[in-house]
C-alpha positions, 0 to 999 in steps of 0.5 A, spaced: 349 339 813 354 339 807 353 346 805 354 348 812 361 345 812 363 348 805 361 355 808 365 353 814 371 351 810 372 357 806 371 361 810 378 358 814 381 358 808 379 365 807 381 366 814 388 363 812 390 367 806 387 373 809 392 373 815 396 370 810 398 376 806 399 380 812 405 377 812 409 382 807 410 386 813 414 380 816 418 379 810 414 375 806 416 377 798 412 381 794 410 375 789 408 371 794 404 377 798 401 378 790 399 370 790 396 370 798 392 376 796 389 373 789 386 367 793 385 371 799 380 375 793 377 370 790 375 366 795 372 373 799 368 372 791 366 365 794 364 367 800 359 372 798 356 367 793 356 361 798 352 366 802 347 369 797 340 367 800 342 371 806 344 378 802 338 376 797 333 375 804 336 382 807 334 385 800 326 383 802 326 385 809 329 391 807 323 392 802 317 391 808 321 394 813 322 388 817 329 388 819 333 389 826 338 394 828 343 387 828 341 385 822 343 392 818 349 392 823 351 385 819 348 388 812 352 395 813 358 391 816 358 386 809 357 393 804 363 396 807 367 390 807 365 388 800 367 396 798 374 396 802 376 390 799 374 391 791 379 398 793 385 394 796 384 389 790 384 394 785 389 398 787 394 392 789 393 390 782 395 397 779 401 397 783 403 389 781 402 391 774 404 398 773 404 398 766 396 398 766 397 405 769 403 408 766 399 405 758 392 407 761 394 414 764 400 416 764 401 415 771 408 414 774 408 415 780 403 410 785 405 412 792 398 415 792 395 407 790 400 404 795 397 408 800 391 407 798 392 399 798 395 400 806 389 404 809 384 400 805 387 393 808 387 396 815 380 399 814 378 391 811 383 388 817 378 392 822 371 390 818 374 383 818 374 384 826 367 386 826 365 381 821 368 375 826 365 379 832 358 379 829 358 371 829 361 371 834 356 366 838 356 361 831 364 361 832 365 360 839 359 355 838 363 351 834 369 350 836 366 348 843 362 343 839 368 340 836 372 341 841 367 335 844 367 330 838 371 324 837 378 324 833 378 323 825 372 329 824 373 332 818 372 339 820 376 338 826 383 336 821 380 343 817 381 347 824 388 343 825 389 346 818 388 353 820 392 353 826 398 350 821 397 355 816 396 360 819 402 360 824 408 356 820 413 360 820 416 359 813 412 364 810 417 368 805 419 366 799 
């Protein structure tokens, strides 16, 4: 039961953080962005290795053939989400530290990595929907349950959490 409330906490804190930097377009300041973003990626790292008996038992069904349409639906979901997100970082790091491209290749000019980072965040924003849509029974399962528990629960002051971080309004810095 304890690895599941792992799983379930990084995953609100993922949430958080992910929503977090999408405050730029609020006003949130750059370096501020760049830091939610950074944690936002590595927690994104911790999720996928939280999760890894599913990825590693999706490979073996893959292998006999026995998985459903709902699972490679899941599975493609998570391969996409995985590839939008590595190309939103990857290009957010270049155009934090633009001497990486300017020592590297020359390149000056990075309004092709600016809007390489904007599409693949919103195509990532999208597959993030999905990804929360297909679990969408686990998740309403849940609230409902901890909607029913006494006060003093742990996960409940995790949710309570969520709902401070998520909608604070002292977002800028």
């Amino acid at each position: 039961m304890k690895q599941r409330n792992h799983k379930r906490t990084i995953s609100i804190l993922l949430a958080v953080f992910f929503i977090k930097s999408f405050a730029i377009f609020f006003g949130m300041s750059v370096p501020l962005h760049m830091v939610m973003g950074g944690i936002a990626a590595l927690l994104s790292v911790v999720h996928v290795c939280v999760n890894r008996k599913w990825l590693s038992s999706i490979r073996k069904a893959r292998k006999t053939g026995s998985l459903n349409q709902k699972t490679k639906w899941q599975y493609r979901v998570d391969l996409l989400l995985i590839l939008s997100w590595s190309v939103c970082i990857l290009s957010g790091v270049l155009i934090g530290f633009p001497g990486i491209l300017s020592s590297l290749a020359g390149i000056e000019d990075l309004f092709l990595f600016f809007v390489t980072h904007l599409l693949s965040a919103i195509l990532s924003l999208l597959l993030v929907i999905v990804h929360v849509a297909q679990h969408g029974k686990h998740i309403h399962a849940y609230f409902k349950k901890k909607t029913r528990t006494v006060r003093g629960n742990t996960d409940q002051n995790t949710l309570s959490i969520f709902g401070k971080l998520c909608y604070s309004k002292n977002i800028t810095a």
